[in-house]
C-alpha atoms as one frame of an Amber mdcrd trajectory, in Angstrom:
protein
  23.759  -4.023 -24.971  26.402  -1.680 -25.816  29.386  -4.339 -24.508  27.628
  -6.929 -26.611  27.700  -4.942 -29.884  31.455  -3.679 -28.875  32.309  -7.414
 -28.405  30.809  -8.764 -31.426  32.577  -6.000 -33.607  35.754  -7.043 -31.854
  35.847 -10.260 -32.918  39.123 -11.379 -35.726  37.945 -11.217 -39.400  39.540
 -14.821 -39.109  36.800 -16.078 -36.583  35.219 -19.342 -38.323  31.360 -18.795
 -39.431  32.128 -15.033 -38.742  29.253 -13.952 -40.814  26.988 -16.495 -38.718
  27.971 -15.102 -35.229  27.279 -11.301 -36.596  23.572 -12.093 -38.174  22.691
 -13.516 -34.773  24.155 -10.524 -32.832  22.595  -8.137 -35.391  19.274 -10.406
 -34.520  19.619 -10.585 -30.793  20.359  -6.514 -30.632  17.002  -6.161 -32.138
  15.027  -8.112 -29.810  16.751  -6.994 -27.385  15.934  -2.791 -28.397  12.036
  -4.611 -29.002  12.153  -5.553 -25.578  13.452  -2.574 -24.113  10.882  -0.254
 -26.256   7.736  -1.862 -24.696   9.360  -2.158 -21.528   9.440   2.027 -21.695
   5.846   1.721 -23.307   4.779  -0.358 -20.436   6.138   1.986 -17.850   4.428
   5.157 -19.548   1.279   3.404 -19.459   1.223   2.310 -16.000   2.241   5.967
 -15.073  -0.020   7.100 -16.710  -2.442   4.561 -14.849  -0.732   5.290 -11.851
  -1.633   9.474 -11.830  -5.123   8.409 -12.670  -5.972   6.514  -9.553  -4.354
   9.132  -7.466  -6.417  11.348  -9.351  -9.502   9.699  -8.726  -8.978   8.569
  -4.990  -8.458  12.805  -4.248 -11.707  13.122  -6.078 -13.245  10.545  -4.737
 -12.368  10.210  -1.302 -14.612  11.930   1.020 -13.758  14.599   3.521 -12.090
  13.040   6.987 -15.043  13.911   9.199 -13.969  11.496  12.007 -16.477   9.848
  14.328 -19.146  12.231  15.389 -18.589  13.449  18.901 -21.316  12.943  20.800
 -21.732  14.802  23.904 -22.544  11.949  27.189 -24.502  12.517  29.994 -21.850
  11.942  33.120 -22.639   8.200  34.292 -23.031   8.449  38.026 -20.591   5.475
  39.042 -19.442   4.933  42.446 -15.296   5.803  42.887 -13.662   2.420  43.536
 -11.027   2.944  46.768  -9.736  -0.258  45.426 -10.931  -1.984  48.950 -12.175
  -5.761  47.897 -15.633  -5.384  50.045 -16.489  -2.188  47.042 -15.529  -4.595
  43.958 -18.961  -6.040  43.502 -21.045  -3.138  43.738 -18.360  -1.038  41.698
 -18.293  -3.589  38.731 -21.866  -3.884  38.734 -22.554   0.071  38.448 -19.824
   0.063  35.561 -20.985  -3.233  33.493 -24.775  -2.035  33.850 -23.977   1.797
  33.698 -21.141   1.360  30.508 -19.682  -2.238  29.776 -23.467  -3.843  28.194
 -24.470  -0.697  26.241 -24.837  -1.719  22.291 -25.593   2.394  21.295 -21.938
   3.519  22.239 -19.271   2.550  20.713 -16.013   1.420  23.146 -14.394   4.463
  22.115 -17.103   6.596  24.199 -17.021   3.966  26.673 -13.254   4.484  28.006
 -13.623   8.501  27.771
C-alpha cells in the first residue's frame, strides 16, 4: 500500500490526466485501508470465537474416565502346543470360551 502511494506521488507533474490517476489512487487507498480494517475486525472476532469454544469444550468436556476395568474370571482354555491333532479342540474352547461373547468388548477379549 505504502509502494503504491510512494509511486503515485512520484509520478511528473507533466503526466497527462495527472489529476485523474491521483483521485483513483486516493480512491483505491481507501478501499484498500476498508478492506484491511474488517479484515482486522474479522480476525478479532473469530478470536474471540476461537477462545470461546476452547472455553466451552474445557467446561464441557467430561473427565477421561477410560473404559471401566472390569475384573474377568480366568477362562479355563486348554494351552495349544501348536501340534495340528490339538487345533480343533483348542479353537473350539477359545471361540465358545472368548471369540462369540457379545458382553465383552474385544479389548477384554485379547487381555
Amino acid at each position: 500500500m505504502q509502494a503504491y502511494n510512494e509511486e503515485a506521488d512520484s509520478l511528473p507533474a507533466d503526466t497527462s490526466q495527472l489529476s485523474d490517476i491521483l483521485e483513483k489512487v486516493k480512491t483505491d487507498s481507501v478501499n484498500a485501508e476498508n478492506v484491511l480494517e474488517r479484515a482486522m475486525f474479522s480476525r478479532t472476532v473469530i478470536e474471540e470465537q476461537l477462545e470461546e469454544l476452547a472455553i466451552t469444550t474445557v467446561t464441557n468436556t467430561p473427565p477421561c474416565q477410560g473404559i471401566p476395568r472390569i475384573k474377568l474370571v480366568p477362562i479355563p482354555i486348554p494351552k495349544f502346543s501348536g501340534q495340528i491333532w490339538e487345533c480343533e479342540a483348542f479353537w473350539s474352547a477359545f471361540e465358545y470360551s472368548v471369540h462369540t461373547r457379545n458382553d465383552m468388548d474385544d479389548i477384554y477379549k485379547m487381555n
